[in-house]
PDB file of the backbone (N, CA, C, O) and the ligand in Angstrom, with CONECT records:
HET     ZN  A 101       1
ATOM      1  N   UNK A   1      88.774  60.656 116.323  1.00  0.00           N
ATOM      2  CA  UNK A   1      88.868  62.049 116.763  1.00  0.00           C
ATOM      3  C   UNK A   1      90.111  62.701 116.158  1.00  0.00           C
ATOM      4  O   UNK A   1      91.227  62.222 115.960  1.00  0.00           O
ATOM      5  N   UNK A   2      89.611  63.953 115.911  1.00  0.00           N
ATOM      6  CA  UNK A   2      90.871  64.973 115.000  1.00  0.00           C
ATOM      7  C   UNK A   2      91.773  65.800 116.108  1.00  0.00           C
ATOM      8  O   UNK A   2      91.222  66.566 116.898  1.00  0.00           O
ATOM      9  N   UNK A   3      92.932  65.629 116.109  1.00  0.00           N
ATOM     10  CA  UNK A   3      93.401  66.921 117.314  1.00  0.00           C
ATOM     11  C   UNK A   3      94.205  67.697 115.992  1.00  0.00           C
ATOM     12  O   UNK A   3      94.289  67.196 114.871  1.00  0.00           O
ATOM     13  N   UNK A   4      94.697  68.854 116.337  1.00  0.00           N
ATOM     14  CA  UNK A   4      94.589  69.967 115.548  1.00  0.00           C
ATOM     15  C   UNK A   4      96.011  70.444 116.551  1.00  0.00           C
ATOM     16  O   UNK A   4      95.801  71.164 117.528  1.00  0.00           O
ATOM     17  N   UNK A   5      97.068  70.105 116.311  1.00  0.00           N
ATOM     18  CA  UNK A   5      98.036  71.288 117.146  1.00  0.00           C
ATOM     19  C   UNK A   5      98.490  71.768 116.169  1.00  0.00           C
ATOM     20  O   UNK A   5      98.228  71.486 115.000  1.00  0.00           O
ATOM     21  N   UNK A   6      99.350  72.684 116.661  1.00  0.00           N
ATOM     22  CA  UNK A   6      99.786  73.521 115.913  1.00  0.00           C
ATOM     23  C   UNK A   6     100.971  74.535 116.792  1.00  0.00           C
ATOM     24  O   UNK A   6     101.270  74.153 117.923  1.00  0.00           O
ATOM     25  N   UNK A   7     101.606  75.780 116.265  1.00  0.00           N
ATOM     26  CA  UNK A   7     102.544  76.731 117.182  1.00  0.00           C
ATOM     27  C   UNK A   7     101.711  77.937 116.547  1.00  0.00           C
ATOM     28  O   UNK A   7     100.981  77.957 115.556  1.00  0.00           O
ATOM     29  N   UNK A   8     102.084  78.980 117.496  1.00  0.00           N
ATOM     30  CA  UNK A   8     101.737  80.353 116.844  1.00  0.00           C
ATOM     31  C   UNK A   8     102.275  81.330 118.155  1.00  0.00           C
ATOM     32  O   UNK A   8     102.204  81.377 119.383  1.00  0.00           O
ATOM     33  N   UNK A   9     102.817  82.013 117.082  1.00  0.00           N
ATOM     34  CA  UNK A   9     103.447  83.156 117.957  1.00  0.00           C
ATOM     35  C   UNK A   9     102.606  84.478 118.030  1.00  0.00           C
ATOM     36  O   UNK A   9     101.999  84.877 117.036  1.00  0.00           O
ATOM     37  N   UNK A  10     102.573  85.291 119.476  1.00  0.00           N
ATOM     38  CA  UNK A  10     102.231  86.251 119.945  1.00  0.00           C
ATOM     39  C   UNK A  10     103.029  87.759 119.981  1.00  0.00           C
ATOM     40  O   UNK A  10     103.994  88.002 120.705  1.00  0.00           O
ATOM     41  N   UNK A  11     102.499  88.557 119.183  1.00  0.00           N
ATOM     42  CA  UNK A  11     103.454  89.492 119.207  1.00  0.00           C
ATOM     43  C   UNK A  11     103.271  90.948 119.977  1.00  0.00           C
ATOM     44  O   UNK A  11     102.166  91.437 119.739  1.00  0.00           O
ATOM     45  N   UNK A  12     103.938  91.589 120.670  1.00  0.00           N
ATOM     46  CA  UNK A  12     103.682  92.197 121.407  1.00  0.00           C
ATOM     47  C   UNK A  12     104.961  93.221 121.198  1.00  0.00           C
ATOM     48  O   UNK A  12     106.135  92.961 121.462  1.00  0.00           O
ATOM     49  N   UNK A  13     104.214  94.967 120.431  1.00  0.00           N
ATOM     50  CA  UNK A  13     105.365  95.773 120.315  1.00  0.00           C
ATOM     51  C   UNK A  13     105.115  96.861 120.818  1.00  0.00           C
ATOM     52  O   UNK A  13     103.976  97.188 121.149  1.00  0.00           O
ATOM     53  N   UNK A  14     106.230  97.655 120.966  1.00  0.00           N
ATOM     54  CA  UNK A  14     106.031  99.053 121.807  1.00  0.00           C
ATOM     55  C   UNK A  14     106.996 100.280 120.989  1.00  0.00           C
ATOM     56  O   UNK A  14     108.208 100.175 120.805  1.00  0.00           O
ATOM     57  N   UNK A  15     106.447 101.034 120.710  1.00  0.00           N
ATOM     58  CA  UNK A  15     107.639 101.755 120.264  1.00  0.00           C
ATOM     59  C   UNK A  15     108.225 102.935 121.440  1.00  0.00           C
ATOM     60  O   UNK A  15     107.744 103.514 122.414  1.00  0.00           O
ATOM     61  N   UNK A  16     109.984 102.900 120.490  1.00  0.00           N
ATOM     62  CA  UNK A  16     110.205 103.906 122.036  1.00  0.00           C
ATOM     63  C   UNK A  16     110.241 105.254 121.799  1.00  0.00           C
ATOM     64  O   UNK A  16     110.541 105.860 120.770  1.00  0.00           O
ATOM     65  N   UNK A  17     109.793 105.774 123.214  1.00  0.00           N
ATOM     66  CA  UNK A  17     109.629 107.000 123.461  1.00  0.00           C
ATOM     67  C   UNK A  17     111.262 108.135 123.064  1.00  0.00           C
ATOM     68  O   UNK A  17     111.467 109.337 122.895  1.00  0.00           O
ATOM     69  N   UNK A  18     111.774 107.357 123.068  1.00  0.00           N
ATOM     70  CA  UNK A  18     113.218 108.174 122.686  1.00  0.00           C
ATOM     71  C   UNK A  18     113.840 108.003 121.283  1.00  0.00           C
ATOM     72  O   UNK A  18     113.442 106.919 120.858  1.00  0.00           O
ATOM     73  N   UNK A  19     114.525 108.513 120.514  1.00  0.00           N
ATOM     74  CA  UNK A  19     115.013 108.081 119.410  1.00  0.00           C
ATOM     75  C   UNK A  19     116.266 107.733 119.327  1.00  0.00           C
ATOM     76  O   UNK A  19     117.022 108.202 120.178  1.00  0.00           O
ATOM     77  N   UNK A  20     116.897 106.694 118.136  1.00  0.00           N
ATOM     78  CA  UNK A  20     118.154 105.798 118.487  1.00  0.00           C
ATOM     79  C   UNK A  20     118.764 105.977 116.764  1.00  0.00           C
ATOM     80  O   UNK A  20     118.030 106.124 115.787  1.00  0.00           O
ATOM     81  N   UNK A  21     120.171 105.919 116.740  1.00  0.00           N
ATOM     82  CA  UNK A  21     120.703 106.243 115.423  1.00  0.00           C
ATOM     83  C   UNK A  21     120.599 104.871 114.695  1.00  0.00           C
ATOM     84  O   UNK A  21     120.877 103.938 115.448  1.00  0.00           O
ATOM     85  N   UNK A  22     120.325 104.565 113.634  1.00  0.00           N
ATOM     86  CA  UNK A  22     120.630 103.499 113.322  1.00  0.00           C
ATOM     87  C   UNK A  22     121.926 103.031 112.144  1.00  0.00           C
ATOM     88  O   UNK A  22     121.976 103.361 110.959  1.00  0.00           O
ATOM     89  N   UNK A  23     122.664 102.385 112.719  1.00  0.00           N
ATOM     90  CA  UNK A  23     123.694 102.513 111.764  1.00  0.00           C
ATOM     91  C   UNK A  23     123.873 101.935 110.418  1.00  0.00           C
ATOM     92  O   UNK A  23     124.845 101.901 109.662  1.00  0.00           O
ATOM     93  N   UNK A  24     122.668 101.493 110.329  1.00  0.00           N
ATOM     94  CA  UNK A  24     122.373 100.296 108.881  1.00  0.00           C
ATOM     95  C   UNK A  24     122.031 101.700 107.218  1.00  0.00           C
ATOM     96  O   UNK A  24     122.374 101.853 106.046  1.00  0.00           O
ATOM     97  N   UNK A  25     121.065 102.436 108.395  1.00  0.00           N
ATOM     98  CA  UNK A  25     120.434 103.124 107.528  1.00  0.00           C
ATOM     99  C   UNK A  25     120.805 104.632 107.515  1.00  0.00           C
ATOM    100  O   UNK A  25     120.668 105.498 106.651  1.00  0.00           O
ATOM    101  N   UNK A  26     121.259 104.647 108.615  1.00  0.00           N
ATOM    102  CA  UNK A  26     121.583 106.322 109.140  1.00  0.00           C
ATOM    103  C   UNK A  26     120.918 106.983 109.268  1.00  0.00           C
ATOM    104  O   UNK A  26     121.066 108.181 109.028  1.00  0.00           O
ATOM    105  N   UNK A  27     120.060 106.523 109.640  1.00  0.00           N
ATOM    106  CA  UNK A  27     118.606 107.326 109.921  1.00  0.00           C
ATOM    107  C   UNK A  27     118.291 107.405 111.257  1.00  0.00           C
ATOM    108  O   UNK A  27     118.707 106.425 111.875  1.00  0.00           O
ATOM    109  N   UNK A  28     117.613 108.345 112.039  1.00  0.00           N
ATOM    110  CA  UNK A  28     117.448 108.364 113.680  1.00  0.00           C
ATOM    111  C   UNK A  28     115.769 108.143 113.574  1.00  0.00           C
ATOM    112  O   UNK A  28     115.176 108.711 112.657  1.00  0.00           O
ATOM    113  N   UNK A  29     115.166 107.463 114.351  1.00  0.00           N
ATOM    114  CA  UNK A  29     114.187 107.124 114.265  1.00  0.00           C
ATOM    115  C   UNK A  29     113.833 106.593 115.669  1.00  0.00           C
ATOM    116  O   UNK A  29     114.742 106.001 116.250  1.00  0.00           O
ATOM    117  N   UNK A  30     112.796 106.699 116.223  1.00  0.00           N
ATOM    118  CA  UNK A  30     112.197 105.841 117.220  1.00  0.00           C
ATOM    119  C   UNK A  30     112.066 104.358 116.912  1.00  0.00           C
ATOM    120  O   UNK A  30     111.168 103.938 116.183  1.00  0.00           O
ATOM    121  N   UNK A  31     113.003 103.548 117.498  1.00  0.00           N
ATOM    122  CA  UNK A  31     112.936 102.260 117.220  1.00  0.00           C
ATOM    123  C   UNK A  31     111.918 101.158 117.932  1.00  0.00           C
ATOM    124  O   UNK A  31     111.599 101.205 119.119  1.00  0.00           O
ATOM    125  N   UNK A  32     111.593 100.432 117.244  1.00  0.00           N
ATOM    126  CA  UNK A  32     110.590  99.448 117.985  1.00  0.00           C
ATOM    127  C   UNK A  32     110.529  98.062 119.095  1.00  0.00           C
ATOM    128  O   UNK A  32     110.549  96.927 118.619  1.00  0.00           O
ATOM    129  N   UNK A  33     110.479  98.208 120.097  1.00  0.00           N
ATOM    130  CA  UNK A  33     110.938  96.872 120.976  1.00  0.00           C
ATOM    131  C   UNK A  33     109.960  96.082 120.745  1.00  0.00           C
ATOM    132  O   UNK A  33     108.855  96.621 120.674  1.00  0.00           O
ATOM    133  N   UNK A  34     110.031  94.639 120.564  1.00  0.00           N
ATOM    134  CA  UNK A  34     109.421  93.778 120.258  1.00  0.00           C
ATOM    135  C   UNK A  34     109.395  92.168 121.194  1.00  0.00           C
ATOM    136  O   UNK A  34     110.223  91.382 120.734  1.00  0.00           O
ATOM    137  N   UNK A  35     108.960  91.867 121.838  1.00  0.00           N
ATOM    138  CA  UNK A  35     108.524  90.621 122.285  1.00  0.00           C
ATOM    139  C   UNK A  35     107.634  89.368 121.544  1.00  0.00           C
ATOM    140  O   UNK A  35     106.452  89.608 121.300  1.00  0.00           O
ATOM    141  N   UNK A  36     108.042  88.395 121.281  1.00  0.00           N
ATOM    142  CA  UNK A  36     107.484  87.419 120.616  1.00  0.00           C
ATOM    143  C   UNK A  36     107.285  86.049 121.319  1.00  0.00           C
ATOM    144  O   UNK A  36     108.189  85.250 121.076  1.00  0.00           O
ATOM    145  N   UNK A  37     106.249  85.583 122.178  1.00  0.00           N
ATOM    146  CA  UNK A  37     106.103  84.373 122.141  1.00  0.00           C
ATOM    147  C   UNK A  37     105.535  83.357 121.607  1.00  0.00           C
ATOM    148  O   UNK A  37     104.519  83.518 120.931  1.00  0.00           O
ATOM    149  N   UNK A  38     106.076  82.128 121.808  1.00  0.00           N
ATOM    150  CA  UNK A  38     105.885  81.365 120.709  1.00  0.00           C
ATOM    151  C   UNK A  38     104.772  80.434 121.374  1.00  0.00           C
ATOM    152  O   UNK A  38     105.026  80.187 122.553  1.00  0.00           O
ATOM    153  N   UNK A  39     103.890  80.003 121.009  1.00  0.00           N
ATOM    154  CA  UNK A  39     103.090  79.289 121.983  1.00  0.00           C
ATOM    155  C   UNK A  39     102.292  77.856 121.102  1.00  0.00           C
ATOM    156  O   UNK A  39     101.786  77.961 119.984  1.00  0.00           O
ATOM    157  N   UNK A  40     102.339  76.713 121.828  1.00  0.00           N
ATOM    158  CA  UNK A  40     102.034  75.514 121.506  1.00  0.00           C
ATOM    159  C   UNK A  40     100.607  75.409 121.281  1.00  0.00           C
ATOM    160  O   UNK A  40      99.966  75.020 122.257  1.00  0.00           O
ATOM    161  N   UNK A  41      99.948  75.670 120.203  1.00  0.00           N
ATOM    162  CA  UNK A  41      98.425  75.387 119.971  1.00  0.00           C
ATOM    163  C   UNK A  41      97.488  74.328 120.275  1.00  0.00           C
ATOM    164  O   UNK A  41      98.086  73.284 120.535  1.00  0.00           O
ATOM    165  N   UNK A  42      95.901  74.202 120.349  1.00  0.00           N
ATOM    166  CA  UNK A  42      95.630  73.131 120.323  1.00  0.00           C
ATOM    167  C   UNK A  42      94.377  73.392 119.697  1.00  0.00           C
ATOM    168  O   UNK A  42      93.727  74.043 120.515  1.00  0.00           O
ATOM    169  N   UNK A  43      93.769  73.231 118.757  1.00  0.00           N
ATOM    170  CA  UNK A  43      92.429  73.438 118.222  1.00  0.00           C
ATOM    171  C   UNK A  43      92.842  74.915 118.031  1.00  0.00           C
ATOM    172  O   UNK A  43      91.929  75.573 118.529  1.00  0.00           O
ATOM    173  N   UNK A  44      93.575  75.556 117.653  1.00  0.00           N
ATOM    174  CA  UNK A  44      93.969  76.944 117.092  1.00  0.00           C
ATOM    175  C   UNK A  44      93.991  77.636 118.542  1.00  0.00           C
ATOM    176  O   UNK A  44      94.186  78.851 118.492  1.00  0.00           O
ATOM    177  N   UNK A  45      93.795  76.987 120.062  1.00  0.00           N
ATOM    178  CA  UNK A  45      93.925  78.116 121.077  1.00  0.00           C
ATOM    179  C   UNK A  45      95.670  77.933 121.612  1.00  0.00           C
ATOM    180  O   UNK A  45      96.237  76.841 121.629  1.00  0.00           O
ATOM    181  N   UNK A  46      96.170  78.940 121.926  1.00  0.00           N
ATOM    182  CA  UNK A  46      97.419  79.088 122.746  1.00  0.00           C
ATOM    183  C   UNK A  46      97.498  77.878 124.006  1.00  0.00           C
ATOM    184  O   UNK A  46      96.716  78.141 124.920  1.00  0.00           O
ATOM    185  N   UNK A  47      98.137  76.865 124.171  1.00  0.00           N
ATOM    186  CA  UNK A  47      97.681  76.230 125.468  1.00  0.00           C
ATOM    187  C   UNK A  47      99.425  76.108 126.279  1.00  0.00           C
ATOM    188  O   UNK A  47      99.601  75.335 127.221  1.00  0.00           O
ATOM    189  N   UNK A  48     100.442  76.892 125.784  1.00  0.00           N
ATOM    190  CA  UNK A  48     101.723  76.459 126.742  1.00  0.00           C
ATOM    191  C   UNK A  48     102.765  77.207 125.611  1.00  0.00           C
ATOM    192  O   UNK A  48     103.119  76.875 124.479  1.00  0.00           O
ATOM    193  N   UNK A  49     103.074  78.370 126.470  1.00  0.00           N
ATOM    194  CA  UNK A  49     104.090  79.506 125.858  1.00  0.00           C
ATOM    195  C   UNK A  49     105.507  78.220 125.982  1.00  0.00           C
ATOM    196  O   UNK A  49     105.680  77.521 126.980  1.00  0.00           O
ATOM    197  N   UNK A  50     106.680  78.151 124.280  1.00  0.00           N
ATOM    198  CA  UNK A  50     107.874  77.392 124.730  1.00  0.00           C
ATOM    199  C   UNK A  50     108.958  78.189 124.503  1.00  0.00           C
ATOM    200  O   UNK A  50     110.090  77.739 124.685  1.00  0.00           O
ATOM    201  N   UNK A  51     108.762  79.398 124.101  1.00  0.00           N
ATOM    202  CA  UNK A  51     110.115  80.176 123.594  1.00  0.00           C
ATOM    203  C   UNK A  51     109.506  81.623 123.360  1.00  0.00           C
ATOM    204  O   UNK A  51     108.475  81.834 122.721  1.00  0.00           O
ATOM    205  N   UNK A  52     110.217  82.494 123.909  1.00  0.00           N
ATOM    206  CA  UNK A  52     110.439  84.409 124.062  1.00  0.00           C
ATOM    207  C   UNK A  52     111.354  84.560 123.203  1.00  0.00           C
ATOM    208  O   UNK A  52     112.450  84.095 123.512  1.00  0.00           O
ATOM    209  N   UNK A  53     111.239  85.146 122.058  1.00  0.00           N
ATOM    210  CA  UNK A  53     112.250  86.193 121.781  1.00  0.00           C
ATOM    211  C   UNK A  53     112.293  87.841 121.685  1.00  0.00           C
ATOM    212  O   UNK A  53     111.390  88.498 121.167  1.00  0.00           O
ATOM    213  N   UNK A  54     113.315  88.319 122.181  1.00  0.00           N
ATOM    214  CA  UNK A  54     113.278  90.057 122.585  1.00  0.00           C
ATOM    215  C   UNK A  54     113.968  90.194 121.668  1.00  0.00           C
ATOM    216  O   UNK A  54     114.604  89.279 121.145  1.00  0.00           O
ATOM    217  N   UNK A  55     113.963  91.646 121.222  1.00  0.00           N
ATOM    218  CA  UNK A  55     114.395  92.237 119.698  1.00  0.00           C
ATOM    219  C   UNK A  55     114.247  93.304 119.872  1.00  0.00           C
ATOM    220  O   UNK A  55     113.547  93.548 120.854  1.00  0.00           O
ATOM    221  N   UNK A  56     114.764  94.487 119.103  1.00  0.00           N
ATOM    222  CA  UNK A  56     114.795  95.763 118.894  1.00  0.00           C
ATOM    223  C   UNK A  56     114.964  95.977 117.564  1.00  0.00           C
ATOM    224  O   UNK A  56     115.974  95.467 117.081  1.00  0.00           O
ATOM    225  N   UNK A  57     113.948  96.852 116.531  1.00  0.00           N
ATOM    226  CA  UNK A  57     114.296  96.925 115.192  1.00  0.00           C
ATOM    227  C   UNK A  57     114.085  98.343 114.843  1.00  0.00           C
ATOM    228  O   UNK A  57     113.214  99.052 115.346  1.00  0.00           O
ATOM    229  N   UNK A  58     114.995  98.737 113.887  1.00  0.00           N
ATOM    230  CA  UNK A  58     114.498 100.069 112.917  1.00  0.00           C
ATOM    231  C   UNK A  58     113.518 100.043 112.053  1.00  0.00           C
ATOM    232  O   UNK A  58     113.555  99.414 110.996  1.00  0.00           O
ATOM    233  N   UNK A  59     112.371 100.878 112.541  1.00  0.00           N
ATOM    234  CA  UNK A  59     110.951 100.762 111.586  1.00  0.00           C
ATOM    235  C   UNK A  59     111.816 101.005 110.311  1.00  0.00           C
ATOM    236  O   UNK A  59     111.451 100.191 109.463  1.00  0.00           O
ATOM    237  N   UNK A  60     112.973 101.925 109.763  1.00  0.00           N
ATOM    238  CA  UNK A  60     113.238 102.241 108.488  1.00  0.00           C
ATOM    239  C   UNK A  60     113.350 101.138 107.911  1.00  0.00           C
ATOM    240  O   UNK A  60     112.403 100.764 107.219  1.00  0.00           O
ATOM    241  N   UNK A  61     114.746 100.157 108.051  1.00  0.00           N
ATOM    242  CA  UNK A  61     115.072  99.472 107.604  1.00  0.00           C
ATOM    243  C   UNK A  61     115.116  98.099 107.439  1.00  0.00           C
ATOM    244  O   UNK A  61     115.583  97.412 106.531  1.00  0.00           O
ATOM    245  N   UNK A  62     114.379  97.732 108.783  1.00  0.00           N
ATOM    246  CA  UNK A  62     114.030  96.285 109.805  1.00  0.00           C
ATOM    247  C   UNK A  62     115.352  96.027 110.307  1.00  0.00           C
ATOM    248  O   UNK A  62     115.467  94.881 110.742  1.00  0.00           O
ATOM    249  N   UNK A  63     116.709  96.961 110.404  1.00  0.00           N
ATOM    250  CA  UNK A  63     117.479  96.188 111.331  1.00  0.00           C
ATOM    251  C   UNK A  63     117.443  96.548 112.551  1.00  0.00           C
ATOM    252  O   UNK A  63     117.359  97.620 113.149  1.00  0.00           O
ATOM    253  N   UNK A  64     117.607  94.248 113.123  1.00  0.00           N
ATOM    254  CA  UNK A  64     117.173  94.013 114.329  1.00  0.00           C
ATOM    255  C   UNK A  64     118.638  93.620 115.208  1.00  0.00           C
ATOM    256  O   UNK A  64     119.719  93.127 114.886  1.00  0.00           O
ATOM    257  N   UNK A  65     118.033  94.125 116.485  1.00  0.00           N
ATOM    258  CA  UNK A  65     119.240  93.720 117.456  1.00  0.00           C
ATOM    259  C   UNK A  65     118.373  93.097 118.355  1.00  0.00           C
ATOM    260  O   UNK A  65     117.339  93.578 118.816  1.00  0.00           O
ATOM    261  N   UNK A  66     119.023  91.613 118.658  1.00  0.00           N
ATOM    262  CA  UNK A  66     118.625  90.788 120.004  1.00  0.00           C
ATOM    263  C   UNK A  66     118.899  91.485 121.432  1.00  0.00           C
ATOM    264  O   UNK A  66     119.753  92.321 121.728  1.00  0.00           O
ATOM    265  N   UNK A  67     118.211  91.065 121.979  1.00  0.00           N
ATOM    266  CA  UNK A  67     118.266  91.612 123.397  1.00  0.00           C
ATOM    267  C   UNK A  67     117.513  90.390 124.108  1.00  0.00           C
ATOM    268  O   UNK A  67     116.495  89.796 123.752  1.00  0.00           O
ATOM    269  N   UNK A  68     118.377  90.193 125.280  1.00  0.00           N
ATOM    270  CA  UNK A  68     118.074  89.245 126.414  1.00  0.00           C
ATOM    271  C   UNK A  68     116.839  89.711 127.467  1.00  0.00           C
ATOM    272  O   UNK A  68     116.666  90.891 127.773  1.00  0.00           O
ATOM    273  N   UNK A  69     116.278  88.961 127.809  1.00  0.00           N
ATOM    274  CA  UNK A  69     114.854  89.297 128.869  1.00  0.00           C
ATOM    275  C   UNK A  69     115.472  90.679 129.595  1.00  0.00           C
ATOM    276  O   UNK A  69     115.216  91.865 129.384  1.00  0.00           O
ATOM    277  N   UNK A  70     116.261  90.127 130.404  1.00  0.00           N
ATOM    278  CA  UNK A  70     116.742  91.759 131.234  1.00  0.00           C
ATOM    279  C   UNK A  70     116.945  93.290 130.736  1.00  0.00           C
ATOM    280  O   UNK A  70     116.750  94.362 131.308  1.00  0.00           O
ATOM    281  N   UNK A  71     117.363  92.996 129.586  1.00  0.00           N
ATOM    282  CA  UNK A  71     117.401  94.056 128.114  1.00  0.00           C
ATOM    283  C   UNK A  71     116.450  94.856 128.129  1.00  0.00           C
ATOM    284  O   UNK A  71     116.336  96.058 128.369  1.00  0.00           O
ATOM    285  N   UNK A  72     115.438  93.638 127.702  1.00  0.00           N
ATOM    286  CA  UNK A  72     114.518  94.353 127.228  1.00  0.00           C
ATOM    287  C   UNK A  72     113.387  94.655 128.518  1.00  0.00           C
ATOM    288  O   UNK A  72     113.116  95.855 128.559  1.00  0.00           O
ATOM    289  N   UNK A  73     112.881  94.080 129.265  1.00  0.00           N
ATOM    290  CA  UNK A  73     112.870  94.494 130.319  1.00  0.00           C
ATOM    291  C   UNK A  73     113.105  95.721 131.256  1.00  0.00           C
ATOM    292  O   UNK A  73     112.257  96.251 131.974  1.00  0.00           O
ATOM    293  N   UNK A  74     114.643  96.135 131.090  1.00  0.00           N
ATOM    294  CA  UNK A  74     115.204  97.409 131.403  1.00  0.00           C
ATOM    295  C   UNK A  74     114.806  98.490 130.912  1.00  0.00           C
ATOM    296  O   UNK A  74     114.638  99.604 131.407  1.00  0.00           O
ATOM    297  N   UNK A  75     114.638  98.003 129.695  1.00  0.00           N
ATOM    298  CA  UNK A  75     114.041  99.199 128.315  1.00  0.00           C
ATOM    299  C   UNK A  75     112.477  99.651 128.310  1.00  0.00           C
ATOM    300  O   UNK A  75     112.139 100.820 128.124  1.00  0.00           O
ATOM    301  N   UNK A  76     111.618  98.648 128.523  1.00  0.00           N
ATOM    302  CA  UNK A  76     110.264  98.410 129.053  1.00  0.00           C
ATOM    303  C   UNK A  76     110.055  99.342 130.293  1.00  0.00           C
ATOM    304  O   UNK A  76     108.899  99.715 130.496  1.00  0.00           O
ATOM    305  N   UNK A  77     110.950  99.722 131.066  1.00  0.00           N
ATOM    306  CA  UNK A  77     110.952 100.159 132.345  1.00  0.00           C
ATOM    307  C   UNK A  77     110.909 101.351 132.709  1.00  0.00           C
ATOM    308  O   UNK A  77     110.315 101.973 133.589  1.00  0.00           O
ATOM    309  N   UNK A  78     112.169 101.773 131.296  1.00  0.00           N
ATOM    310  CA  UNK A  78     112.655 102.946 131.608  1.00  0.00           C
ATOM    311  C   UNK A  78     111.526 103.628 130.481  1.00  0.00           C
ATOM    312  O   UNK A  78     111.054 104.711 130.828  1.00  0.00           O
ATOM    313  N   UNK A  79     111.148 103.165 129.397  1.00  0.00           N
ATOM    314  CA  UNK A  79     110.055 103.478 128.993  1.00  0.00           C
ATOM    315  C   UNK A  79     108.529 103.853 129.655  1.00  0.00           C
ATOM    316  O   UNK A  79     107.552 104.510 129.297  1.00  0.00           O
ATOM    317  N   UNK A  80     108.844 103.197 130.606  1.00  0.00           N
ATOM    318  CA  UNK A  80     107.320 103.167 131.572  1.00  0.00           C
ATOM    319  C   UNK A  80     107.856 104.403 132.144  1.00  0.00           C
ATOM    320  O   UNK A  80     107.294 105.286 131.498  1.00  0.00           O
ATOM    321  N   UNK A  81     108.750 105.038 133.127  1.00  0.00           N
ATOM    322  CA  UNK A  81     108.902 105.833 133.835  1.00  0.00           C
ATOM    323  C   UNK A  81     109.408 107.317 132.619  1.00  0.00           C
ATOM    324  O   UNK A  81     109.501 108.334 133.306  1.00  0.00           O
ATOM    325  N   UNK A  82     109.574 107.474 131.825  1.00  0.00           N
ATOM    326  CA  UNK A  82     109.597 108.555 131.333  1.00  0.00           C
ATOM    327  C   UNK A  82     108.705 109.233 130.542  1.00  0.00           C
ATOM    328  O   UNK A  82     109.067 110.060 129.705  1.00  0.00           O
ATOM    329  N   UNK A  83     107.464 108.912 130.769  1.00  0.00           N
ATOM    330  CA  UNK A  83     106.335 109.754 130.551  1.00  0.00           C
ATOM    331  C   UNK A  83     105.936 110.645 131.449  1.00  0.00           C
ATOM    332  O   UNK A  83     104.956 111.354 131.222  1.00  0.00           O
TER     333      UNK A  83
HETATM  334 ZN    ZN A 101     117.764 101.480 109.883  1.00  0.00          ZN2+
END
């Protein structure tokens, strides 16, 4: 019998409703929050998420800033309530 694992990450982005300067590029742009989990495969299905990473990037330029669960979270939030 063949087992087949593998990893594959899940990506999950939002862009924000507000715009942010970016200092790489100098450009103001609505930047993109990003969630990534990483998840343990088995026959190509997802079977056990082992690692989150949160991020924030400039669509211009791709620079990214880390952000911790609560971060981004906060940001997720305040995004939800200002529509
Ligand atoms: Zn930029």
């Amino acid at each position: 019998m063949i087992i087949v694992a593998g990893a594959a990450p899940r990506v999950e982005k939002h862009l924000l409703k507000t715009e942010k300067h970016c200092f790489h590029c100098n450009n103001t742009s609505r930047w993109v929050l990003q969630k990534t989990r990483h998840f343990i495969t088995l026959f190509f299905l997802p079977v056990a998420p082992y690692k989150t990473d949160y991020l924030m990037y400039c669509p211009i330029c791709g620079n990214t800033i880390k952000l911790n669960k609560e971060d981004y979270e906060q940001k997720i939030r305040f995004e939800a309530e200002s529509t």
